[in-house]
C-alpha positions as a printed NumPy array, in Angstrom:
array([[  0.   ,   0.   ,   0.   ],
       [  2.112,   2.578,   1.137],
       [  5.379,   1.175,   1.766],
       [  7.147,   0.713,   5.068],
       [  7.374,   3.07 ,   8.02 ],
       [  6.201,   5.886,   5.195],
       [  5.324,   9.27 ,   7.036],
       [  2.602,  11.308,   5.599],
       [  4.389,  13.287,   3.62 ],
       [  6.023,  11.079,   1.255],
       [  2.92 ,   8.626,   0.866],
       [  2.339,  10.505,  -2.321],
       [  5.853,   9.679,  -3.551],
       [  5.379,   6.223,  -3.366],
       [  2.652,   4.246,  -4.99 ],
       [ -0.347,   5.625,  -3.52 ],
       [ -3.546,   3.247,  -3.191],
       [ -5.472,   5.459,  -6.053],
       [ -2.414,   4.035,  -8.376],
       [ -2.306,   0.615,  -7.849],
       [ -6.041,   0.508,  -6.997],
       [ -7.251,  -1.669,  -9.015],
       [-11.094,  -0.957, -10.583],
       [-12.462,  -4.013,  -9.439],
       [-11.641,  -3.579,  -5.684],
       [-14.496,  -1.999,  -3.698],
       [-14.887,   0.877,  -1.773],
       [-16.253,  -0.097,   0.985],
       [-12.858,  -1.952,   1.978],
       [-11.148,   1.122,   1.514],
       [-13.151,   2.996,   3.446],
       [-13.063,   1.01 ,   6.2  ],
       [ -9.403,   0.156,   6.196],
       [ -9.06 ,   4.252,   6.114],
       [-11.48 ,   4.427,   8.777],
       [ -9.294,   1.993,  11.406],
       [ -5.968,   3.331,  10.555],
       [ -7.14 ,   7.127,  11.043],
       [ -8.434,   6.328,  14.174],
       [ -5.14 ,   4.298,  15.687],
       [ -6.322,   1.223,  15.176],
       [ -4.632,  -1.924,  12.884],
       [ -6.55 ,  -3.2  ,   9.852],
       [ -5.994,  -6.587,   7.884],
       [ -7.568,  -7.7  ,   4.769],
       [ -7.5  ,  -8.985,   1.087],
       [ -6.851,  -6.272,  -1.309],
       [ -6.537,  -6.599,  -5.382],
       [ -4.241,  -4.54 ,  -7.017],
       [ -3.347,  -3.283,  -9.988],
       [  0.093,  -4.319, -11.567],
       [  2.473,  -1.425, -14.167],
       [  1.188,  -4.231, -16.754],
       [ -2.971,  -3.275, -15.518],
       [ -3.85 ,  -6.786, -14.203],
       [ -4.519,  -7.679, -11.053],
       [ -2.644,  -9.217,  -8.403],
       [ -3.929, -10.038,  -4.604],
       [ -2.289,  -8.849,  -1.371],
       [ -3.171,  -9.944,   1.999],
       [ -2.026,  -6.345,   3.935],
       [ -1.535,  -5.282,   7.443],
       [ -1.891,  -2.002,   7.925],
       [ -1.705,   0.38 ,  10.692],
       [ -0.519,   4.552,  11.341],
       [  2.514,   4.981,  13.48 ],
       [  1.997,   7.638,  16.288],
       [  4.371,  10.267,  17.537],
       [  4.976,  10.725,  21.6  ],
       [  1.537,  12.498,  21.737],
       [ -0.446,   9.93 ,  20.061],
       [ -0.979,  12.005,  16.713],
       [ -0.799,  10.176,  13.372],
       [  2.833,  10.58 ,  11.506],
       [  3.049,   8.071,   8.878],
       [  1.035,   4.381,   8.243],
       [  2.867,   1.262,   8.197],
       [  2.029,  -2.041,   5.802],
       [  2.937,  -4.957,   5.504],
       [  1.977,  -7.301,   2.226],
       [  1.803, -10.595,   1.448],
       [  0.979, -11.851,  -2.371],
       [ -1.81 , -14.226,  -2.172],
       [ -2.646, -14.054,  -5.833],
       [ -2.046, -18.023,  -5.962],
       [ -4.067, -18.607,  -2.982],
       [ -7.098, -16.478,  -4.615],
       [ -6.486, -18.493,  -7.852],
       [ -6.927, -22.236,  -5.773],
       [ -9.912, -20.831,  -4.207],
       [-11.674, -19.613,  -7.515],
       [-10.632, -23.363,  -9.211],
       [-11.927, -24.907,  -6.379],
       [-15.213, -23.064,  -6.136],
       [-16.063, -23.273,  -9.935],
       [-16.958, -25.94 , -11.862],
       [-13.909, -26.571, -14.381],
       [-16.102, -27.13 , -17.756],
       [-18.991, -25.197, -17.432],
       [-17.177, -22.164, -15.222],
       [-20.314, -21.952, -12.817],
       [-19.82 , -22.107,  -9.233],
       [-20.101, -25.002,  -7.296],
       [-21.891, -25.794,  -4.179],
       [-20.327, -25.437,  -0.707],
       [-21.383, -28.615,   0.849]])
């Protein structure tokens, strides 16, 4: 998301969610995930992003904002892990290989 130990200031100068944001990805998890870290609190979730090449690639990311002495907000913190394979095992195992419909959870 925003790279390690990034203050404020220089979130712009690295890739910024709105760049690697990719289209399909909704707002409502961005929203909330803005919501936690602006109030002090950690946030983890799934997040697709876009690659320089415009697919789409999946991220499991921690997230949190790193406080000064005072408690105010200086910077945000993530941590990533690449679970595009993981996604794609899911989707094969949830969809029916010939037909491409979804399966039944049983």
């Amino acid at each position: 998301m925003l790279g390690l130990g990034c203050p404020k200031q220089a979130s712009a100068k690295i890739a910024t969610p709105r760049i690697i944001r990719h289209p399909d990805m909704s707002d409502k998890v961005y929203s909330e995930m803005w919501r936690a870290i602006e109030q002090g609190n950690s946030w983890c979730g799934e997040i697709l992003n876009r690659a320089k090449d415009g697919s789409g690639y999946w991220v499991e990311a921690n997230v949190e904002a790193d406080l000064n002495e005072h408690g105010e907000i200086i910077g945000y913190t993530a941590i990533q892990q690449n679970i595009t394979d993981k996604k794609q095992i899911e989707e094969l195992s949830s969809t029916d290989y010939l037909t491409g419909l979804y399966n039944r959870k049983k």
